[in-house]
C-alpha positions in Angstrom: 151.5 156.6 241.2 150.8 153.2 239.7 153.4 152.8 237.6 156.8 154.4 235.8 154.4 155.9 232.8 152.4 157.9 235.4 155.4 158.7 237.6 156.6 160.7 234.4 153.3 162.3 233.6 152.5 163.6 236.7 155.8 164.7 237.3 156.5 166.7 234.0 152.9 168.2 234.3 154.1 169.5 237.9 157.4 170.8 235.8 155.2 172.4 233.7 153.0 174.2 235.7 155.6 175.1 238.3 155.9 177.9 235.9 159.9 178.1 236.4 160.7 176.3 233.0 159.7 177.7 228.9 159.3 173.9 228.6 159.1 170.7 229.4 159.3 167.5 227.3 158.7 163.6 228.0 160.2 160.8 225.7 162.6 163.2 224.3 164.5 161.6 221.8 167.5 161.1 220.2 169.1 159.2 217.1 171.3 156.2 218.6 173.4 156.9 215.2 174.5 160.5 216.8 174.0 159.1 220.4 176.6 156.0 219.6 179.6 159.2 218.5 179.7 160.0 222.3 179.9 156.0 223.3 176.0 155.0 223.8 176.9 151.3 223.7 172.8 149.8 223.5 170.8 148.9 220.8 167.5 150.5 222.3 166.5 153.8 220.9 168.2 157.0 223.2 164.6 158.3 224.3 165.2 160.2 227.8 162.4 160.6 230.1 161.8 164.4 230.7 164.1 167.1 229.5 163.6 170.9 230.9 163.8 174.0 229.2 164.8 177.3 230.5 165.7 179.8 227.4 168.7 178.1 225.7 169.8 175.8 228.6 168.1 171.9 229.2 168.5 169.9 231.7 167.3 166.2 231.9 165.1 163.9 234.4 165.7 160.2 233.9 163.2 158.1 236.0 163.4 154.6 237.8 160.1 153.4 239.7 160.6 149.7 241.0 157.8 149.0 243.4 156.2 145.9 245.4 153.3 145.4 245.5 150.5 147.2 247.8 147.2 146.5 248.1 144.6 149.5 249.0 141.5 151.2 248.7 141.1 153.5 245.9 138.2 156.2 245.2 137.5 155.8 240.9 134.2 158.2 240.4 133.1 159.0 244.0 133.2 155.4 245.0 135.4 153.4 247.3 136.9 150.4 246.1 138.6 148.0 248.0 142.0 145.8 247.5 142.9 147.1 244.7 146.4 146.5 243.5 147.7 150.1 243.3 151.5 149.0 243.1 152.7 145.8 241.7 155.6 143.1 242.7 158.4 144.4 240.5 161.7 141.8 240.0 164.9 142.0 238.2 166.5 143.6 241.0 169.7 143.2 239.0 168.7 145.2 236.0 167.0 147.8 237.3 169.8 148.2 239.6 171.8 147.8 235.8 169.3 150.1 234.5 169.7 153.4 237.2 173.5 153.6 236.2 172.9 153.5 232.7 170.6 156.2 233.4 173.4 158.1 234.8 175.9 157.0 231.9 173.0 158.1 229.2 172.7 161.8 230.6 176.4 161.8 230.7 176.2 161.0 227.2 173.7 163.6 226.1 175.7 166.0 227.9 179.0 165.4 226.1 177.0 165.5 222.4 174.7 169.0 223.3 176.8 171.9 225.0 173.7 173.3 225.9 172.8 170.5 228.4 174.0 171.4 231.7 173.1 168.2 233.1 170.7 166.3 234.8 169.3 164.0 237.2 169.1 160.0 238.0 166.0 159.6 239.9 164.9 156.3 241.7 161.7 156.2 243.8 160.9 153.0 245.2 159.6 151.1 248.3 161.5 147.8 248.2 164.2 148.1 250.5 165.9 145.9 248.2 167.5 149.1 246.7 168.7 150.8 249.7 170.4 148.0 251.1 172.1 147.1 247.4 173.2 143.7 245.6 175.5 141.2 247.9 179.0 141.4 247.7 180.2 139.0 245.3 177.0 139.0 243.7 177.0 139.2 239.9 175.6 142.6 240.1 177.6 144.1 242.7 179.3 146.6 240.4 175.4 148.1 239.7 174.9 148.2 243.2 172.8 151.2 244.7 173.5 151.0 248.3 172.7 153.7 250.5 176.1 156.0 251.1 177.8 153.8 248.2 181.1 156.1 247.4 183.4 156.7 244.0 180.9 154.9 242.0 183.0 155.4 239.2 184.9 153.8 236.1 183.8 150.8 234.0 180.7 148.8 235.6 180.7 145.4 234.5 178.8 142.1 235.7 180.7 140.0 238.1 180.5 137.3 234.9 179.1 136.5 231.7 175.3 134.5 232.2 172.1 135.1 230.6 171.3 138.1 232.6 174.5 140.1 231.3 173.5 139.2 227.5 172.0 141.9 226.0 173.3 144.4 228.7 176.8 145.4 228.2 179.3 147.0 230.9 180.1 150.9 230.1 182.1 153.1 231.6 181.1 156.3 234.0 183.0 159.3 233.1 182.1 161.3 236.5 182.4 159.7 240.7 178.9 159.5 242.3 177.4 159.3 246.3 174.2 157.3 246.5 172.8 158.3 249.7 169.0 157.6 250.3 165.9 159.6 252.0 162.8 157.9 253.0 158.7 159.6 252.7 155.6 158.0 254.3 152.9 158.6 251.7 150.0 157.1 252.9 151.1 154.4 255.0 153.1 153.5 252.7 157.6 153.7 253.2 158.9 154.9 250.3 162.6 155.6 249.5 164.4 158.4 247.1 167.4 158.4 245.8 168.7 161.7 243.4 172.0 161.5 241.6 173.0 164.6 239.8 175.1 164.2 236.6 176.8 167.9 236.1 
């Protein structure tokens, strides 16, 4: 997958045809007006990345797909082509990091506004072991850390201090306690690291 975008395509088609859902949805969104009742504390629109459907009951996907970058051959149209960069050098560490437990917050969120939301799941697929080993302690992020077999990530999440980073990116509070524990794939040669938080 070269990207988030096609990470959730390919993903929600697989939903789809798995045949065990009525349907499946990507970008399924919701009004930040009804979204800020139940404490959504960001400007950006509430748009959630896949949300299943079995009769009455949904359930939600949200997606996080920081890669570095990997050069390989390719096949477009029978042909082979060589070095192509299939992956690219991802930063920002700190936000995505930032990002994956507002994920979490955001289904929590969803769930508290629709009764008929049972829950969902954080997913982060990556192969920068930057992730798995987590932000430094005493590093500005540490709070958004996702070190492998973190415990009782729980409670308000704030940056360490105010800089230009935080701006923009408020701290917010996680109503349930999460494990972040880690599971590696080879695909291809390449190492690539999952991490699956449910939100129930």
């Amino acid at each position: 997958m070269f990207n988030e975008r096609d990470y959730q395509m390919q993903l929600a088609v697989f939903l789809l045809r798995s045949g065990h859902y009525d349907d499946v949805d990507v970008e399924y969104f919701i009004p930040n007006d009804l979204a800020r009742k139940a404490g959504y504390e960001w400007d950006s629109h509430l748009r959630l990345d896949i949300v299943v459907r079995k009769a009455d009951t949904f359930a939600i996907i949200e997606l996080k797909y920081p890669t570095s970058r990997v050069l390989s051959e390719i096949k477009r149209f029978g042909q082979s082509l060589a070095n192509v960069e299939i992956m690219k050098q991802q930063g920002a560490q700190d936000l995505v990091s930032y990002n994956f437990w507002k994920d979490v917050r955001r289904i929590e969120i969803v769930k508290t506004l629709f009764p008929n939301v049972i829950g969902g799941l954080a997913v982060m697929l990556t192969n920068d072991s930057y992730y798995i080993r987590g932000a430094k302690s005493g590093s500005l992020c540490e709070q958004f850390s996702t070190a492998d077999k973190r415990e009782d990530v729980h409670g308000f999440l704030d940056w360490a201090k105010q800089t230009n980073t935080a701006k923009g990116h408020p701290g917010f509070n996680l109503d349930g306690n999460y494990f972040v524990q880690w599971d590696s794939y080879e695909i291809e040669n390449i190492i690539f690291y999952q991490t699956i938080i449910p939100v129930q």
